[in-house]
C-alpha positions as CSV (number, residue, x, y, z in Angstrom):
1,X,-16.4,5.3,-11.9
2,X,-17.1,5.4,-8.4
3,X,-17.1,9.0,-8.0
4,X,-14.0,9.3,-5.7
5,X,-10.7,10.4,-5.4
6,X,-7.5,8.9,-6.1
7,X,-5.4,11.3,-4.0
8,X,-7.9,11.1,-0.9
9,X,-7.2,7.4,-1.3
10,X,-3.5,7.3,-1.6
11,X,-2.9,10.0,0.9
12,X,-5.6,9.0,3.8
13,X,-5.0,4.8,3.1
14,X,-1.6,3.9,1.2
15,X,0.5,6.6,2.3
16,X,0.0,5.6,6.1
17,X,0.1,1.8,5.4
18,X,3.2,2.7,3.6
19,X,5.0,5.1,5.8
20,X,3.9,4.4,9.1
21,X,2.5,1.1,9.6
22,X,5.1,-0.6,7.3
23,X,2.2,-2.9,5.6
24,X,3.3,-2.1,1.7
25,X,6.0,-0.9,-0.4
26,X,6.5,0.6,-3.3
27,X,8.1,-1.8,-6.3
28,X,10.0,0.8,-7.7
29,X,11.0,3.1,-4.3
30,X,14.1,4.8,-6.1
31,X,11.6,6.3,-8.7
32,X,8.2,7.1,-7.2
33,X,6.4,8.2,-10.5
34,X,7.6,5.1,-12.5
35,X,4.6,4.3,-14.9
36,X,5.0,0.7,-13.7
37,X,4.7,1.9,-9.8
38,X,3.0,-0.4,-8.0
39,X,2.5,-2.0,-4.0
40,X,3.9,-5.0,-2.1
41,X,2.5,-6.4,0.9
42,X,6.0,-6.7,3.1
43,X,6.6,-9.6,5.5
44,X,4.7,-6.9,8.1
45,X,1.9,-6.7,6.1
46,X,1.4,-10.3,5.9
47,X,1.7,-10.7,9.3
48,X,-0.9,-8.7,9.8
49,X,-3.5,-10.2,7.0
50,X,-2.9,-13.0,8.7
51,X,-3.8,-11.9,12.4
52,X,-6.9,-10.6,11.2
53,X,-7.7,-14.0,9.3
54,X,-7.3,-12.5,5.5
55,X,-5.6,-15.1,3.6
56,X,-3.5,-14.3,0.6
């Protein structure tokens, strides 16, 4: 709808906040492609939301 990219987006925004940073995970990390595959916000993450005043 928007016109953009879904592989820009995981690869330039998820992808770091998931491999790097440590601010998600995956739901379903043994099985990357699971149709269900989805992100968590880890106890990092969190900590982070919450240093930058974003409450959950």
């Amino acid at each position: 709808m928007l016109g953009r990219q879904v592989t820009a987006f995981k690869t330039s925004h998820l992808s770091p906040m998931r491999e790097r940073e440590g601010l998600l995970r995956y739901i379903h990390p043994e099985v990357i492609n699971h149709p269900e595959q989805a992100y968590l916000t880890t106890e990092v993450g969190r900590a982070w939301l919450a240093e930058n005043g974003i409450r959950l």
